[in-house]
C-alpha positions as CSV (number, residue, x, y, z in Angstrom):
1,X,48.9,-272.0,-52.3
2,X,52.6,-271.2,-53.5
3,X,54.4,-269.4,-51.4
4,X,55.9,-267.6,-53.9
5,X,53.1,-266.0,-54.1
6,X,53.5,-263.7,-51.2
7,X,57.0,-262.4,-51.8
8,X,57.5,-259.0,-52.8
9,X,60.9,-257.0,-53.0
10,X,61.0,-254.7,-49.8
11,X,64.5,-252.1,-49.6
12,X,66.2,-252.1,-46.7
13,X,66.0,-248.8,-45.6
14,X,62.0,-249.0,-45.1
15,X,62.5,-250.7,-42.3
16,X,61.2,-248.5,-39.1
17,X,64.3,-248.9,-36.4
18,X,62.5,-246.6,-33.9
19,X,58.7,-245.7,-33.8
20,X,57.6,-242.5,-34.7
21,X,57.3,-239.7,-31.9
22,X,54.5,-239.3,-31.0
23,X,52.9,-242.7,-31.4
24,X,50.2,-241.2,-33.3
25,X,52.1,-239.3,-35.8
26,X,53.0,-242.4,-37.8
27,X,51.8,-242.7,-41.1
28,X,48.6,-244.9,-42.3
29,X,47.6,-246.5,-45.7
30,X,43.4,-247.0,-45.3
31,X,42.4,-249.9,-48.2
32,X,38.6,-250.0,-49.0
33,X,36.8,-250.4,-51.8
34,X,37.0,-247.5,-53.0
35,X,41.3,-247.4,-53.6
36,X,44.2,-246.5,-51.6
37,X,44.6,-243.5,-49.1
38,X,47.6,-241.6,-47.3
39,X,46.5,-240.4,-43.9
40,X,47.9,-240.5,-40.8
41,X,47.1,-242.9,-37.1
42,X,45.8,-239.2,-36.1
43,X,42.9,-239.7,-38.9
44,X,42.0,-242.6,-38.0
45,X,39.0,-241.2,-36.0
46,X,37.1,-240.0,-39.1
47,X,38.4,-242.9,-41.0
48,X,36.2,-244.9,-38.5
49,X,32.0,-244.6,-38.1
50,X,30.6,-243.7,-34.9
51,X,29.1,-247.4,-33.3
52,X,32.8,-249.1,-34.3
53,X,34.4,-251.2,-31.7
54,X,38.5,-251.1,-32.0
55,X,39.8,-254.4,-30.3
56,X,43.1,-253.9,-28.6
57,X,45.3,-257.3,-27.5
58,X,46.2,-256.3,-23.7
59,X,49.3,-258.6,-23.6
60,X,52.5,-257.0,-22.0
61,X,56.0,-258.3,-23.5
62,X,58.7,-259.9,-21.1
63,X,61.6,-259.8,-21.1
64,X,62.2,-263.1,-22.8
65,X,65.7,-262.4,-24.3
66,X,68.3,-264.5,-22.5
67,X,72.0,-264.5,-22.8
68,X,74.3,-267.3,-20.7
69,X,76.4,-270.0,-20.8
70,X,77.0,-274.0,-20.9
71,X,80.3,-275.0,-19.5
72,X,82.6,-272.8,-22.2
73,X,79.4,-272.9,-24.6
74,X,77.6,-269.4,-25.2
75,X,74.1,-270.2,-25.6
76,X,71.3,-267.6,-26.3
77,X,67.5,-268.3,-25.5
78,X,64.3,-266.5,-26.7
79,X,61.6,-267.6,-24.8
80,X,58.4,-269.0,-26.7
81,X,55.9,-270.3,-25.2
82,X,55.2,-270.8,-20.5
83,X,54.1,-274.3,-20.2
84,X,54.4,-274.4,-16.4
85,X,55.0,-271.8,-13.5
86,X,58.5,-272.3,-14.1
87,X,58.6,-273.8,-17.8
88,X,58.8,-272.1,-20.6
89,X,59.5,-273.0,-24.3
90,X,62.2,-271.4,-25.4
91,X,64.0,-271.2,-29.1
92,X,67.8,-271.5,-28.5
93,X,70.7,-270.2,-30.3
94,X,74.0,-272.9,-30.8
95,X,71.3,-275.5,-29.8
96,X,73.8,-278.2,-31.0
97,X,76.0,-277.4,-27.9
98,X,73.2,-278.4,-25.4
99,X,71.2,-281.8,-24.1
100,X,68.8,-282.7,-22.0
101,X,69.3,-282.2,-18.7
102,X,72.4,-279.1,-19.2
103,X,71.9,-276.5,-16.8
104,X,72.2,-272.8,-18.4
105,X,73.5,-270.1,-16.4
106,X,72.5,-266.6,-17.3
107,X,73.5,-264.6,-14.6
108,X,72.8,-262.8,-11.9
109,X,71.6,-266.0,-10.0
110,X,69.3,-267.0,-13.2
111,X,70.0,-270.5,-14.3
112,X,67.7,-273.0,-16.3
113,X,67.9,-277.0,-16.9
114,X,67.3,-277.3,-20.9
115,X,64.7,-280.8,-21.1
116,X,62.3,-281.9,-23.7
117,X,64.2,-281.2,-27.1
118,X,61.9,-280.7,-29.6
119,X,61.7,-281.3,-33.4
120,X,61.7,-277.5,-34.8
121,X,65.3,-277.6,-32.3
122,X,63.2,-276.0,-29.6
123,X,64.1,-276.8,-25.6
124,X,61.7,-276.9,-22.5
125,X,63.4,-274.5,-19.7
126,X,63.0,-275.3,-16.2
127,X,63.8,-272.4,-14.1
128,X,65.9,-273.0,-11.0
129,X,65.0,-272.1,-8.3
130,X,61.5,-270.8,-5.7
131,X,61.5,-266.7,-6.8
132,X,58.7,-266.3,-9.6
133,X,59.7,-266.5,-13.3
134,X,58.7,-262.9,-13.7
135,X,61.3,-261.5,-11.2
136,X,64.1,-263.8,-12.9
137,X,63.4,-262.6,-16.6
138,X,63.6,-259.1,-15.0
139,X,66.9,-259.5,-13.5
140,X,68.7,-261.6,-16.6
141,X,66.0,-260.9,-19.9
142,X,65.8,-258.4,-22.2
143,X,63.1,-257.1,-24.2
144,X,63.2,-259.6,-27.2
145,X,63.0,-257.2,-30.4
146,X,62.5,-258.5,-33.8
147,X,65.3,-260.0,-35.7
148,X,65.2,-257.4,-38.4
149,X,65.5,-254.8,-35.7
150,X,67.9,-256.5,-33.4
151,X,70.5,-257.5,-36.5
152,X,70.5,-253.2,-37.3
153,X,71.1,-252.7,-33.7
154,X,71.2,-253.6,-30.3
155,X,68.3,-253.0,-27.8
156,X,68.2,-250.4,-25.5
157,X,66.3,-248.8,-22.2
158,X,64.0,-246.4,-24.7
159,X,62.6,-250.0,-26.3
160,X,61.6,-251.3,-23.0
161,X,58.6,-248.1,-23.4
162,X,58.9,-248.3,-27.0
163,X,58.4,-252.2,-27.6
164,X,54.9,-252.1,-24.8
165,X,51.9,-250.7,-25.7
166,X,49.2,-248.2,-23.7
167,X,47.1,-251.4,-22.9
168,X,49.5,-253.7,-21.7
169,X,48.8,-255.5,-18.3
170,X,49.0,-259.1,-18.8
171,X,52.5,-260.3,-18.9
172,X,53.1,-262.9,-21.3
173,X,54.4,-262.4,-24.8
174,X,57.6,-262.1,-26.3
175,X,56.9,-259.8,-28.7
176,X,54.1,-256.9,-28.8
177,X,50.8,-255.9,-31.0
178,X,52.5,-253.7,-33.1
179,X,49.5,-252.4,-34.1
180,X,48.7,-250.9,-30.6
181,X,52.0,-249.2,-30.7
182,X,50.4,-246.5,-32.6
183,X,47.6,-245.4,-30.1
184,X,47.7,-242.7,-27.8
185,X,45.3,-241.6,-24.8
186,X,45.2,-238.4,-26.9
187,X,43.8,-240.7,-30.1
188,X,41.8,-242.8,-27.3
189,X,40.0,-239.5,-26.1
190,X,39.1,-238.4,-29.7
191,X,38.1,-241.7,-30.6
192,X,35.7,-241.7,-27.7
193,X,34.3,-238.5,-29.0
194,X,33.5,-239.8,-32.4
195,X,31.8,-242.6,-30.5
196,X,34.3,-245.0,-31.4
197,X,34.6,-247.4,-28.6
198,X,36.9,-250.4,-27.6
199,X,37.6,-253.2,-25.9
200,X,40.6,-256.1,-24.9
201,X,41.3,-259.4,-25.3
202,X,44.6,-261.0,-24.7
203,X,46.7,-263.3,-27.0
204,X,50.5,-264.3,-25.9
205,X,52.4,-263.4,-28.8
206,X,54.9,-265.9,-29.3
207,X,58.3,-266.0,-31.4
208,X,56.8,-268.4,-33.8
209,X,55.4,-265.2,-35.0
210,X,58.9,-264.7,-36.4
211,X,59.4,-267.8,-38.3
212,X,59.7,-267.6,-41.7
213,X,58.0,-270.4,-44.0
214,X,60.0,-272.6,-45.3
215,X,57.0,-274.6,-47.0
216,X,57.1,-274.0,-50.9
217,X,52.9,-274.6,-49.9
218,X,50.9,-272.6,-47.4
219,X,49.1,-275.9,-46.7
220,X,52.5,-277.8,-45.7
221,X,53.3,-274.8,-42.8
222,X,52.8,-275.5,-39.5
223,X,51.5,-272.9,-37.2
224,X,52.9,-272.3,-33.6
225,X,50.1,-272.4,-30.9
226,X,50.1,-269.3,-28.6
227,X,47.4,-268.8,-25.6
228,X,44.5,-266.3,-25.6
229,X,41.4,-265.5,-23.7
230,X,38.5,-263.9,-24.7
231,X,36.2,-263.3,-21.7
232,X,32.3,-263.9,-21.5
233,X,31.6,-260.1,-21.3
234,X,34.3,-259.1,-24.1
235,X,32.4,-262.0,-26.7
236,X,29.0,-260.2,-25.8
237,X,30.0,-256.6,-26.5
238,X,31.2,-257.6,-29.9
239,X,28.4,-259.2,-30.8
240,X,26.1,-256.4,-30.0
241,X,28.1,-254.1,-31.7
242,X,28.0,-256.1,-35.1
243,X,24.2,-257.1,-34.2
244,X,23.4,-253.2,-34.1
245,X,24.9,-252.5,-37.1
246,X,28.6,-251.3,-35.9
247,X,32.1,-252.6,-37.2
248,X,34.4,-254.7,-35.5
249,X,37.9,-253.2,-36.0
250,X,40.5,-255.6,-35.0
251,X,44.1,-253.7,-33.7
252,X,46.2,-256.3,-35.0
253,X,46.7,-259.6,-36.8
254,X,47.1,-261.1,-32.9
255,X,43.5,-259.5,-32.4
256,X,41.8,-260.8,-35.0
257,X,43.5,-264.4,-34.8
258,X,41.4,-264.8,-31.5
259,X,38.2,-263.7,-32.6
260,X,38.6,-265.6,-35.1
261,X,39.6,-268.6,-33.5
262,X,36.7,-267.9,-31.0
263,X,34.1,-267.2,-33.8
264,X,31.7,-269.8,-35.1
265,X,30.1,-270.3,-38.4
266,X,27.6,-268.2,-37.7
267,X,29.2,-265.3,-37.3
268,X,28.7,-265.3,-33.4
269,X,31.9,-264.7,-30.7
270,X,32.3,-267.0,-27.5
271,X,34.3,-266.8,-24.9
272,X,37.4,-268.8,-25.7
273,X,40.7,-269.6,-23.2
274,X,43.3,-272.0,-24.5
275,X,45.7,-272.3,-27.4
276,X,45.3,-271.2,-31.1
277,X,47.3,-272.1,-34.2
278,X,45.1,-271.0,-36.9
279,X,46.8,-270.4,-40.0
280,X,44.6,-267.7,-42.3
281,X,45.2,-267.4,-46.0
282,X,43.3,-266.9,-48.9
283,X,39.9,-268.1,-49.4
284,X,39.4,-268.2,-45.8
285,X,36.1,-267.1,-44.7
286,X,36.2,-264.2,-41.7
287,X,33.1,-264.6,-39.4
288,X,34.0,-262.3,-36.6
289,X,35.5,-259.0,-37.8
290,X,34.9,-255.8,-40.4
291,X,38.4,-254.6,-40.2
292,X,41.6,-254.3,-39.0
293,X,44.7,-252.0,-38.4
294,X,47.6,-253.4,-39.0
295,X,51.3,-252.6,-39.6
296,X,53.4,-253.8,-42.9
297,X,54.5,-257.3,-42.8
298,X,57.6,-259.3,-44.0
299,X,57.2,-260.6,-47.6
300,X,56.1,-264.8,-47.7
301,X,54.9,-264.6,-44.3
302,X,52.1,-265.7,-42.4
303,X,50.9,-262.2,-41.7
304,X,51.6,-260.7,-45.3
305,X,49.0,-264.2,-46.6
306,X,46.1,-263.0,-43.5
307,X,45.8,-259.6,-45.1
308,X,46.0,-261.1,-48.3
309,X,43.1,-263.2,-47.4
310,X,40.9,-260.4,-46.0
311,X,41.7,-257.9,-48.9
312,X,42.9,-260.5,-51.5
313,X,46.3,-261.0,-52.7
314,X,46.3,-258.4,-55.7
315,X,44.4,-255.7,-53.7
316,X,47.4,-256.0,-51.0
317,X,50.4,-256.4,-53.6
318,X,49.4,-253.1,-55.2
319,X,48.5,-251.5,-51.6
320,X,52.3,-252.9,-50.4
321,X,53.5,-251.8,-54.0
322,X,51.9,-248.1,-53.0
323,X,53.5,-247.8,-49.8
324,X,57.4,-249.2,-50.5
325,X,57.0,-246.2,-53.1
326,X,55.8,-243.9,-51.2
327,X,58.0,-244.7,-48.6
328,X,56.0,-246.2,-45.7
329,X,57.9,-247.5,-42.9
330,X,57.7,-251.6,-42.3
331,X,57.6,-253.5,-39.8
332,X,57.2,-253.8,-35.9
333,X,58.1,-249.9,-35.6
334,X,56.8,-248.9,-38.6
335,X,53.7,-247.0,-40.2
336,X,50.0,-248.9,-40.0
337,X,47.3,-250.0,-42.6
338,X,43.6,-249.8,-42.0
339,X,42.0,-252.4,-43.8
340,X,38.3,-252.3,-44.6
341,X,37.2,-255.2,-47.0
């Protein structure tokens, strides 16, 4: 399909710089079949029927923002992808002033040997030294924000809570479930009582999920692969769920990539652990989920075509229409959608 397709004129000023306060107070456009809705994340529980499972990606963001130096050469990293204990695949900022084998030095004893240049201009980093990875990135990274957010201003301690969400535990991705942002354990405890329940997976969010397309054709765009795991107990509970008669609800676009990508043709989840590139746009055909919350993505992106697929492209241009004027906040720290095809 033409890219072109999926571009839409967005103003500036809707895009969110801070979340709302509290989490749950944000705004939410629900699209169903019967139109277009304003309510609120706080609704969300009547929005929903009682037997719906919500899916929540459990992934906890690093610090993956580096800042050093090469000789007299400032070089910034964002780190992509770990492809070792002490390798990670990093997109890098005045790549032109760096080779194979250059040793970065970030500070505060954090320094990396750049290897493995790729074609997109990416670099393999190999960590120096024995202490973990983890204990490095705290010392040296920062929490990697978006680029729309970070060129408006510059990160701060109140997006180290703000950037995480309530369910994250396994370190790993560079930038967050935006979705999640939204819930509280206030909204979790009223969701239980409407017999909504829920459940994790986790996907490593990578900074591929930044990259714009530069295809004029959806089927010339390459995906980045980033790693998930969907357990053996986690595939059967969303199976029963949907073979009782309940929704599957994925929190996300990361969420529902996974089942997706761990979802056969017929319609049945199985545990899945590796990498996933799937690339979803219209005329796909979803065989693992009923729904999904989601925030408001960038125009001609990979996101902007997945809702497109699971609502169609018209249904979303008039919802994304709807919500610019009605002044709905995009983006990572923006309002939410809940889309029910």
């Amino acid at each position: 399909m033409n890219v072109d397709l999926f571009d839409f004129a967005l103003p500036p000023e809707r895009i969110a710089l801070r979340p709302a306060s509290p989490r749950d107070a944000a705004r939410m456009l629900v699209v169903d079949a019967a139109g277009l809705h304003d309510r609120s994340v706080g609704d969300l529980p009547a929005a929903l029927r009682a037997g719906d499972l919500l899916v929540f990606n459990d992934t906890r963001v690093i610090p993956a923002q580096l800042e050093g130096t090469r000789g007299a050469a400032k070089i910034g990293a964002t780190l992509h992808k770990r492809e070792g204990p002490r390798r990670w695949r990093a997109f890098v900022r005045n790549a032109k002033r760096l080779r194979d084998g250059d040793t970065i030095d970030f500070g505060n004893g954090v320094s990396a040997v750049a290897n493995d240049r790729a074609a997109d201009g990416s670099f393999a980093l190999d960590f120096v030294g024995d202490e973990p990875v983890e204990l490095l990135l705290e010392r040296a990274g920062r929490m990697p924000l978006p680029p729309y957010i970070a060129a408006k201003r510059p990160t701060d301690a109140r997006d180290a809570d703000d950037y995480q969400t309530m369910f994250a535990r396994e370190a790993g991705a560079v930038a967050a479930p935006t979705a999640a942002l939204h819930f509280t354990p206030e909204l979790m405890a009223s969701l239980a009582a409407s017999g909504i329940d829920h459940a994790t997976l986790t996907l490593h969010v990578g900074a591929g999920t930044f990259l714009p397309v530069k295809a004029d054709d959806t089927d010339d765009h390459a995906m980045h692969a980033e790693w998930g795991r969907i357990d053996a107990a986690t595939a059967d509970r969303l199976n029963a769920v949907r073979a009782r008669g309940g929704r599957v609800i994925a929190v996300g676009t990361t969420s529902l990539r996974l089942i997706e990508s761990a979802s056969g043709e017929d319609g049945i989840v199985r545990p899945f652990e590796g990498d996933t590139s799937i690339f979803i746009t219209p005329g796909y055909r979803f065989r693992g989920i009923d729904g999904l919350v989601t925030n408001f993505h960038l125009p001609r992106s990979t996101l902007f075509m997945l809702v497109s697929a699971l609502m169609g492209l018209e249904r979303m241009q008039a919802a994304y229409a709807h919500a610019i004027a009605h002044e709905y906040r995009f983006y990572s720290y923006g309002d939410a959608s809940l889309l029910l095809p």
